[in-house]
C-alpha positions as CSV (number, residue, x, y, z in Angstrom):
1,X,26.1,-23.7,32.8
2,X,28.1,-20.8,31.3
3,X,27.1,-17.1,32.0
4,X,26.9,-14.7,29.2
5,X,29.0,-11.7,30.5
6,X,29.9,-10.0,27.0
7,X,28.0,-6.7,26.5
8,X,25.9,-5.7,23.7
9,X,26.7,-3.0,21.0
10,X,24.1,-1.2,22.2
11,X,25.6,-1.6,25.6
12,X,29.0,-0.8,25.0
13,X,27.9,2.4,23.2
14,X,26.3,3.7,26.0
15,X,29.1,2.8,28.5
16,X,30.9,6.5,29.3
17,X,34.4,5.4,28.3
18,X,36.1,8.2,31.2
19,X,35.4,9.7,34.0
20,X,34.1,13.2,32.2
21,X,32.0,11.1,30.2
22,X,30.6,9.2,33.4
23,X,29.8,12.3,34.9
24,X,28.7,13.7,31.9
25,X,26.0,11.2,32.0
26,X,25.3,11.5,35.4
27,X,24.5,15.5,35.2
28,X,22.4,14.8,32.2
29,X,18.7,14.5,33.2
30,X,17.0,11.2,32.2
31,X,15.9,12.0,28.4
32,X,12.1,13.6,28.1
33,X,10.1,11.5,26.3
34,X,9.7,12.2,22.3
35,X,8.2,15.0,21.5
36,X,4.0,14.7,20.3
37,X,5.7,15.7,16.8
38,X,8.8,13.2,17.0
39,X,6.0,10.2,17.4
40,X,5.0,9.6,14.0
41,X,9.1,10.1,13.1
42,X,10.6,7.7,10.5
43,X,14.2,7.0,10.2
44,X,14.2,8.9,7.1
45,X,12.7,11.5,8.3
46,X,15.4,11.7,11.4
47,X,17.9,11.6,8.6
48,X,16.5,14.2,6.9
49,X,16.8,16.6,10.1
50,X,20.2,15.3,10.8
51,X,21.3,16.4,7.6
52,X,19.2,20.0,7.8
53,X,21.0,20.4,11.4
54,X,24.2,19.0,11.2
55,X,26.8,20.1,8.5
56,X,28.5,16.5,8.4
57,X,25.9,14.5,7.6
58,X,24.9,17.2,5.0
59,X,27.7,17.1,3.5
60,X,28.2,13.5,3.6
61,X,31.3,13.8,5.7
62,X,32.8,10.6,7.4
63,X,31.3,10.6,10.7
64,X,33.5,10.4,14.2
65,X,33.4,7.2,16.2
66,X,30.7,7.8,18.4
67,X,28.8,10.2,17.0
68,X,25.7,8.4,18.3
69,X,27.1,9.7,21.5
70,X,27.3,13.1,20.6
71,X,23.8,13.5,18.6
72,X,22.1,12.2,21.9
73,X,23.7,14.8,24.2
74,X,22.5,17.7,21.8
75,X,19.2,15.9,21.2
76,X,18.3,14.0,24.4
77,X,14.4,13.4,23.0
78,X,15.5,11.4,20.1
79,X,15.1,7.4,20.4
80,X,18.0,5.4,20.6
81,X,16.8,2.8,17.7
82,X,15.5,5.3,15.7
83,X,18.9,7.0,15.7
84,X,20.9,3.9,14.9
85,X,18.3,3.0,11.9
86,X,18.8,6.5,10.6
87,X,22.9,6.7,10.9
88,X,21.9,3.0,9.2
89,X,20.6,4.7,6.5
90,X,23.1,7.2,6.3
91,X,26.4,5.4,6.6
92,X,24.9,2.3,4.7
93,X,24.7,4.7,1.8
94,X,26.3,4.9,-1.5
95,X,27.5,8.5,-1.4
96,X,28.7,7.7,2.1
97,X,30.7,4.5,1.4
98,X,32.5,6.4,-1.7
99,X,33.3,9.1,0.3
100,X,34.9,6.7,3.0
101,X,36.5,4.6,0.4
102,X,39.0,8.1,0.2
103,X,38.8,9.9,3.3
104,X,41.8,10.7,5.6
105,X,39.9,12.4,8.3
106,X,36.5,11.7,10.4
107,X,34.1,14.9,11.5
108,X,31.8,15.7,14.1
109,X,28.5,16.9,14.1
110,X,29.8,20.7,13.5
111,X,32.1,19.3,10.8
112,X,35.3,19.7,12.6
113,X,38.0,17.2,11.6
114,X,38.5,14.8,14.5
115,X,40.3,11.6,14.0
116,X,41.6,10.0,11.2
117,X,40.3,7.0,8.9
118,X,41.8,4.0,8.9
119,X,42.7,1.8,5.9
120,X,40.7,-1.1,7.3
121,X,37.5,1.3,7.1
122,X,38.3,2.7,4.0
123,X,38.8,-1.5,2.7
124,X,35.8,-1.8,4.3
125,X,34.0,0.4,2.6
126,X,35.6,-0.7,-0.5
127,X,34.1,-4.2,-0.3
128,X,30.5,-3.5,0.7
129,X,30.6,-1.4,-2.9
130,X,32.0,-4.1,-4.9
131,X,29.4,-6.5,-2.9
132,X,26.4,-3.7,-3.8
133,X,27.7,-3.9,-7.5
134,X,28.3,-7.6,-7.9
135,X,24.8,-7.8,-6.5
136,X,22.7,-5.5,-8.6
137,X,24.6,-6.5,-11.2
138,X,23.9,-10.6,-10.6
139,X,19.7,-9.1,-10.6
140,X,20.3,-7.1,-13.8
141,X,21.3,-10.7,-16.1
142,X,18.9,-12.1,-14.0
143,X,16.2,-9.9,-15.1
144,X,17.8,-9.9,-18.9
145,X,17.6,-14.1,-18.7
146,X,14.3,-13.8,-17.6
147,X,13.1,-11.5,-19.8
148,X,14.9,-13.4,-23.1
149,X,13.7,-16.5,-21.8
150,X,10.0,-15.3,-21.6
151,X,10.6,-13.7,-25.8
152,X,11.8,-17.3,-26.6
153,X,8.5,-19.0,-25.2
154,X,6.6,-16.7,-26.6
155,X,8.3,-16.9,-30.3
156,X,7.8,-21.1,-29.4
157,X,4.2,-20.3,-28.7
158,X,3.7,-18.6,-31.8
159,X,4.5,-20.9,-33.8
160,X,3.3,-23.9,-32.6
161,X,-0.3,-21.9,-33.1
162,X,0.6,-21.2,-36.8
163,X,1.5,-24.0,-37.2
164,X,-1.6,-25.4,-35.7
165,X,-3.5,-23.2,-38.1
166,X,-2.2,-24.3,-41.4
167,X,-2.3,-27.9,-40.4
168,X,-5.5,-28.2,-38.9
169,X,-8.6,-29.7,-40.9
170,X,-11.1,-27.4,-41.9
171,X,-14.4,-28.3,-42.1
């Protein structure tokens, strides 16, 4: 039988990639648990604070590899899925994804310029818009078809009852 020894995303993202980051991890206390307000906390509503406490994702500036790192060692309390839903949200965005499709340069969470975009993100991103487009647009002729199809029964309708009128027998 074959063991499984590849790691997670999750994993991997959690991995302290050098020694200051090890030990960074070892002098931070275990994380308190969330916060009686944080319990009833949506992804959105994580977003929402992100973007009321952090200048990059307020400004819906391409984010720095691993900024799921750095959110979690300003704000221990905050759950780890949570977080990934809401940098979902935020990254899976339209605004987002245009902003990539030009960018030269990733931020942090203070909106300092840190590393630079690559043309593979930036294609990226260009794809998952055309894919969004081609999509909504393949729903919109759906809906018109639908719609035009649903006028010509009713038109067939119609007619079949007036002609059913004038050529029924009266009486």
């Amino acid at each position: 039988m074959k063991s499984m020894t590849s790691s997670t995303p999750d994993q991997q993202a959690t991995t302290p990639d050098t020694q200051a980051d090890a030990a960074a991890v070892t002098a931070t206390p275990a994380p308190a648990p969330a916060a009686p307000a944080a319990s009833g906390l949506t992804a959105r509503a994580l977003l929402k604070q992100f973007q009321q406490q952090f200048p990059s994702f307020r400004d819906c500036l391409p984010l720095a590899i691993g900024i799921d790192k750095q959110i979690l060692a300003r704000l221990p309390q905050v759950d780890r899925k949570l977080m990934r839903t809401a940098l979902g949200i935020h990254t899976g965005s339209l605004r987002y994804l245009r902003v990539m499709e030009k960018a030269k340069v990733r931020y942090d969470l203070d909106g300092t310029a840190g590393a630079e975009v690559t043309q593979t993100h930036r294609d990226h991103a260009t794809q998952v818009l055309q894919q969004r487009f081609k999509k909504e647009a393949e729903r919109k002729k759906a809906e018109r078809e639908a719609a035009a199809a649903e006028e010509a029964n009713r038109l067939r309708q119609e007619k079949l009852n007036l002609l059913t009128a004038k050529f029924s027998r009266k009486g």
